[in-house]
KEDREN-965775 format. One record per residue (C-alpha): residue in one letter; x, y, z. Coordinates in Angstrom, 3 decimals, decimal comma. Example, Ala and Ser with C-alpha at 12.3 -4.5 7.8 and 13.67 -1.06 7.14 Angstrom:
! KEDREN-965775
REC A 12,300 -4,500 7,800
REC S 13,670 -1,060 7,140
! end
This chain:
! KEDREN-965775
REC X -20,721 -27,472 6,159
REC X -18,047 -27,419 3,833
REC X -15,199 -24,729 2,853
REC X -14,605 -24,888 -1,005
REC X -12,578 -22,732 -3,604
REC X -12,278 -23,360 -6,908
REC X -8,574 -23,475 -9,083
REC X -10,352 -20,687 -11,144
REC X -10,717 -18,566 -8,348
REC X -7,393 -19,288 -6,836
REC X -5,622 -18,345 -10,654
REC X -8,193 -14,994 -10,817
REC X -6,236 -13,767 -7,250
REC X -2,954 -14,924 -8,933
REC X -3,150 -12,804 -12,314
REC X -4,492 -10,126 -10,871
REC X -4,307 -9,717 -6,931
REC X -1,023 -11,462 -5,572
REC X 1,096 -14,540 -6,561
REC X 3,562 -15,607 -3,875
REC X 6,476 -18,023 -5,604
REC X 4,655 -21,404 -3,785
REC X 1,159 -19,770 -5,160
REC X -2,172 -19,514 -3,231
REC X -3,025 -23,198 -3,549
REC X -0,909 -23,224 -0,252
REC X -2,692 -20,266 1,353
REC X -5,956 -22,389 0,799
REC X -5,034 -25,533 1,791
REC X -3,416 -24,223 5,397
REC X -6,893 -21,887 5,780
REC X -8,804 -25,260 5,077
REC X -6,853 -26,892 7,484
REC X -7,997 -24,483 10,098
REC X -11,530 -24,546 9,218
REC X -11,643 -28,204 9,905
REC X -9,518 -28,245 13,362
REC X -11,773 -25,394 13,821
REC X -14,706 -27,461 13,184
REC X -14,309 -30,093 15,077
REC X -14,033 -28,363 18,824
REC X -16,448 -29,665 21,181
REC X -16,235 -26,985 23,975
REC X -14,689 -23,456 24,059
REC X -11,051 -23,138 22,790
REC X -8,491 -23,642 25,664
REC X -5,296 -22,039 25,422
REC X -3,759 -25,073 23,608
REC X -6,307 -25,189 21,510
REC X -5,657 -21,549 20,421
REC X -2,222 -22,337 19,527
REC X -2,646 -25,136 17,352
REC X -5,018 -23,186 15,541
REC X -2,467 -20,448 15,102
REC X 0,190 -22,800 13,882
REC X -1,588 -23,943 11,022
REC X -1,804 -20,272 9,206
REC X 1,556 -19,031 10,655
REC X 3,061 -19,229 7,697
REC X 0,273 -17,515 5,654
REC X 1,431 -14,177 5,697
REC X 2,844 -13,013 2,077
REC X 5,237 -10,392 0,976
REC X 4,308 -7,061 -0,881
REC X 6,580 -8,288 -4,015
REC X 4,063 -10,825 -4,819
REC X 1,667 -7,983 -6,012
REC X 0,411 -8,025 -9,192
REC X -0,141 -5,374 -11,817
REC X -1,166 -2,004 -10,304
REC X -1,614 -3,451 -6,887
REC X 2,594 -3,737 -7,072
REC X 3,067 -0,332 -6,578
REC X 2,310 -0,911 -2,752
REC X 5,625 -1,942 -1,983
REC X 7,139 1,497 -2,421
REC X 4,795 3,002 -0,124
REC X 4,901 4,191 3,343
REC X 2,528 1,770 4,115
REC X 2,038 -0,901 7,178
REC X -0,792 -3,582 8,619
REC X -1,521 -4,932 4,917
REC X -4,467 -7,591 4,887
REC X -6,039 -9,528 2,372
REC X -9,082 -11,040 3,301
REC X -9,563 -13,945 0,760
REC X -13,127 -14,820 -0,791
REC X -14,224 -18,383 -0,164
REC X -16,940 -20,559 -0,189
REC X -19,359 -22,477 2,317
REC X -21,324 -25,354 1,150
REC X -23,673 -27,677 2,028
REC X -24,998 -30,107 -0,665
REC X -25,971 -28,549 -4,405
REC X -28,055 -25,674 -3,844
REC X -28,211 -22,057 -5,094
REC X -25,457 -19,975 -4,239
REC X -25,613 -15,808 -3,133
REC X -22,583 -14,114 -3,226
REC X -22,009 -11,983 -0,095
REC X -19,974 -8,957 -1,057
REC X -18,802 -6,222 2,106
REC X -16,069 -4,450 3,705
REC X -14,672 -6,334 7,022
REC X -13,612 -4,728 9,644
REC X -10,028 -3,441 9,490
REC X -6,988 -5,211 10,726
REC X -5,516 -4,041 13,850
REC X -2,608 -1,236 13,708
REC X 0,488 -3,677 14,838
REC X 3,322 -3,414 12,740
REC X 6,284 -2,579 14,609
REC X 9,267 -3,142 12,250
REC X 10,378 -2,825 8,573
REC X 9,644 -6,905 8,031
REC X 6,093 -6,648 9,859
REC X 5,183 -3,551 7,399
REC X 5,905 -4,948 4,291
REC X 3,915 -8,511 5,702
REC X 0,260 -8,876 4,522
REC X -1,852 -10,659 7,006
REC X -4,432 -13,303 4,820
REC X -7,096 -14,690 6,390
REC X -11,134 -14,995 5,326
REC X -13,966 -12,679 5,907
REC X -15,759 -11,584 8,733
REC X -13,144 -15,106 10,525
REC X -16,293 -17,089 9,366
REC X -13,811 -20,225 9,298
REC X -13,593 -19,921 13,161
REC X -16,835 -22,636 14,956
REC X -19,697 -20,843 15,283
REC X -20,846 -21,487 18,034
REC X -17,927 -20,551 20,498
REC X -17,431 -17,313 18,541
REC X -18,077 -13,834 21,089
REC X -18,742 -10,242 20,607
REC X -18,940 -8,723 17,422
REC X -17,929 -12,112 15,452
REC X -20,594 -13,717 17,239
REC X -23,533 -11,219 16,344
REC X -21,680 -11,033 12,437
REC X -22,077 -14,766 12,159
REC X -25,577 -15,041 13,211
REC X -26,394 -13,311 9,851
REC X -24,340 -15,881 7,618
REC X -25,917 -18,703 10,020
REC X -29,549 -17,887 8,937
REC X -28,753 -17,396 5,134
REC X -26,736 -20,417 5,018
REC X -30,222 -22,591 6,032
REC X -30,831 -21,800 2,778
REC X -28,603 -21,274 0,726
REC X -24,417 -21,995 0,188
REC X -23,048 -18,648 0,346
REC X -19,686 -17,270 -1,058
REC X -18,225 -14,381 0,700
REC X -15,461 -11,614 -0,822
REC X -14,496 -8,135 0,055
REC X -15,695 -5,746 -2,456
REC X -11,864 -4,213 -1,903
REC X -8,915 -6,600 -2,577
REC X -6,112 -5,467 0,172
REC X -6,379 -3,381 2,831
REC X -3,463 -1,081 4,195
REC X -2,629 1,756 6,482
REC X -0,446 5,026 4,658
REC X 1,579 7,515 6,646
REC X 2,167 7,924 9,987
REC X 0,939 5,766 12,864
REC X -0,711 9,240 14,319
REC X -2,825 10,177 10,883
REC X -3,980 5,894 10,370
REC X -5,480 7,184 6,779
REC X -6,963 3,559 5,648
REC X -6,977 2,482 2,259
REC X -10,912 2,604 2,077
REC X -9,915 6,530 2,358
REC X -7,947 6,905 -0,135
REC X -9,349 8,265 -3,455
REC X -6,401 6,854 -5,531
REC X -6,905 3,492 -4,275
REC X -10,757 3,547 -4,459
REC X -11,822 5,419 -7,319
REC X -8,211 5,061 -9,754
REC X -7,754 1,383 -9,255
REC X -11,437 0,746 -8,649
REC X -11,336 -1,117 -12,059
REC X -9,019 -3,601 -10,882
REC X -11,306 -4,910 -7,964
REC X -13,715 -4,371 -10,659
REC X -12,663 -6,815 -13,241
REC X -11,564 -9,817 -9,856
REC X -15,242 -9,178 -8,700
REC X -16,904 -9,207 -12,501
REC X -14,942 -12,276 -13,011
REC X -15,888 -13,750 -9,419
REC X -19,480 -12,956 -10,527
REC X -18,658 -14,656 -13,772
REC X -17,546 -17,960 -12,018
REC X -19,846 -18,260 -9,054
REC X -22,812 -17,344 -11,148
REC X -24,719 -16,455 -8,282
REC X -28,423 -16,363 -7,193
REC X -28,180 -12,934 -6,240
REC X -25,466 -10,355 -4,986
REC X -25,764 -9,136 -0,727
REC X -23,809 -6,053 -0,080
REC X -23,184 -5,295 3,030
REC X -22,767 -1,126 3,945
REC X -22,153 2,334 2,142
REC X -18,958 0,832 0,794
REC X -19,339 -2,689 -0,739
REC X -22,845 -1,109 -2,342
REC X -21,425 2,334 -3,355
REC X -18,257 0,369 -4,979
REC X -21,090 -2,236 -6,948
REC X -23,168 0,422 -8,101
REC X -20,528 2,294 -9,551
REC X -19,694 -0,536 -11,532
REC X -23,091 -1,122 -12,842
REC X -23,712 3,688 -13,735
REC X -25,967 3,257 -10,637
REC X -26,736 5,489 -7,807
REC X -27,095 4,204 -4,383
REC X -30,258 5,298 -2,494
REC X -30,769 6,675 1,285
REC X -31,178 4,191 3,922
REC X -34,710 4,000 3,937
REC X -37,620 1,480 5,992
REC X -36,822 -1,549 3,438
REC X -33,429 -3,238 1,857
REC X -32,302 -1,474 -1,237
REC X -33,182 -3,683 -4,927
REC X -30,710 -2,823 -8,157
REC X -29,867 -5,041 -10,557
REC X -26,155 -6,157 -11,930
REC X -24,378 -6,127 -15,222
REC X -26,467 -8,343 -16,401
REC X -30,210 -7,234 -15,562
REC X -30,256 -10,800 -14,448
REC X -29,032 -11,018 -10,984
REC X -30,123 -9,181 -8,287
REC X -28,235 -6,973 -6,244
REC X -29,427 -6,824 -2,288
REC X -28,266 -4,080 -0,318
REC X -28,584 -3,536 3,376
REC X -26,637 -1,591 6,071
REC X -23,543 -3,376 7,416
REC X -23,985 -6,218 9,887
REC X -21,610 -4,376 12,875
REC X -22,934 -2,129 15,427
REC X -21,580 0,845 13,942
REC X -24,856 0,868 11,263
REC X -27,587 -0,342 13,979
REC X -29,551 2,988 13,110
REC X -29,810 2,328 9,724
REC X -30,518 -1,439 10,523
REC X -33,441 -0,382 12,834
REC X -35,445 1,405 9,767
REC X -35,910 -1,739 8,189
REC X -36,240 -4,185 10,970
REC X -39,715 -1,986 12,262
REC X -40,716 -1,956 8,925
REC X -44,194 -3,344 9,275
REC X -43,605 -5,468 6,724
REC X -41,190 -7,636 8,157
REC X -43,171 -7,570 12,042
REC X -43,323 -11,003 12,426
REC X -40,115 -12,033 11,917
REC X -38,365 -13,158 15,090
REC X -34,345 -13,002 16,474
REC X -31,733 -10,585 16,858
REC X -31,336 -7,764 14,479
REC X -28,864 -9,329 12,399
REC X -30,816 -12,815 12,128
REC X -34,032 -10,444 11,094
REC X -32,137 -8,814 8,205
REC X -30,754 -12,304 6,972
REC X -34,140 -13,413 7,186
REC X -35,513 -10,193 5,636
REC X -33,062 -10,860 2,749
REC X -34,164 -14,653 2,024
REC X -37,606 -13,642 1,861
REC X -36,614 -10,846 -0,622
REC X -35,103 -13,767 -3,092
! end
């Protein structure tokens, strides 16, 4: 297993997301760096371990003034607990390649001062650059899903929003996702990164994952999203070419909606835990 991102991808995030003065080349190469240490752990992470771990990205975290374009405005905001969660790329050999397109969960609400608010967090989706197999919880069950697709195929993962940030006051928490200015008047920015993501990955086919990442893609295509029905969701990008997969998100939160399709008799004998089902349910749907 490899992590990979291309130059082209790192200079799409620089024109258009953020551009920090030593550039994202940086970013990459200390989130690579982790991956590997990562990688190579035997046994469950001791304490130590932990900490070396956290030294390599501790200097990761970028400053609102790197914006660019209409993300820039940001900075003038009463707004805290910024995150970008960067798209990147797991490989193994030359094979096809989906592109896995959600909404992570959100950061947690910790900035306490002036210099903490106006810090945005980076770090990858869904912390699939942590080993695998000592991961617990909730990032245990989500990586079970990218575990069975990966058998298959490489798979590049982005967040179908750009940045995430808290507005107001620590007692309202209003989240970026729920604001109508940031997700319907700037939805052509994350528009034109993902298009041009699309554009560069050229991938097999398109996985979104939840109301959101779906809702967002169909918008960009005129299309309407569907009810959650007793099968995964088929639409078709831009392009008529690719195909667009669309199934409930992999947390706990959506385990109704992931039950439908799962007792689908269609898909009865195929065997694991709900989220290895759906990831299987999705290769045999390519």
């Amino acid at each position: 297993m490899d992590f990979k991102i291309s130059d082209n991808i790192i200079s799409l995030l620089e024109n258009n997301l953020i551009k920090p003065t030593s550039g994202l080349e940086n970013i990459y190469k200390n989130l690579i760096t982790y991956f590997k240490t990562s990688q190579k752990l035997k046994n469950v992470p001791t304490n130590d371990d932990i900490e070396k771990l956290q030294k390599i990205i501790s200097f990761n975290n970028l400053n609102t003034k790197d914006l660019r374009n209409e993300f820039s405005y940001l900075h003038f905001e009463d707004i805290r607990t910024i995150a970008i969660d960067f798209p990147f790329s797991l490989q193994n050999g030359i094979r096809d390649t989906v592109m896995i397109c959600a909404m992570d969960s959100f950061p947690k609400n910790n900035a306490q001062n002036e210099i903490e608010k106006k810090t945005i967090q980076s770090w990858v989706p869904f912390s699939l650059i942590d080993n695998w197999n000592f991961q617990k919880g909730s990032a245990k069950a989500n990586s079970t899903f990218f575990k069975v697709i990966f058998q298959k195929y490489n798979i590049y993962v982005t967040d179908i929003f750009k940045i995430f940030f808290r507005e107001g006051p620590y007692e309202t928490d209003k989240r970026s996702n729920q604001i109508s200015r940031y997700t319907d008047d700037l939805l052509h920015i994350h528009k034109k990164i993902l298009m041009n993501e699309i554009n560069l990955i050229k991938p097999k086919a398109i996985i979104t994952l939840g109301n959101r990442s779906r809702d967002a893609l169909l918008k960009f295509t005129n299309l309407k999203a569907e009810k959650w029905d007793k099968d995964i969701q088929t639409y078709s990008w831009i392009d008529k070419e690719t195909k667009i997969l669309s199934i409930p998100h992999i947390s706990g939160a959506a385990n109704g909606a992931k039950s439908k399709i799962i007792s689908n008799l269609r898909y009865r004998k195929i065997s694991g835990s709900q989220n290895e089902k759906l990831a299987k349910i999705i290769i045999e749907n390519l």
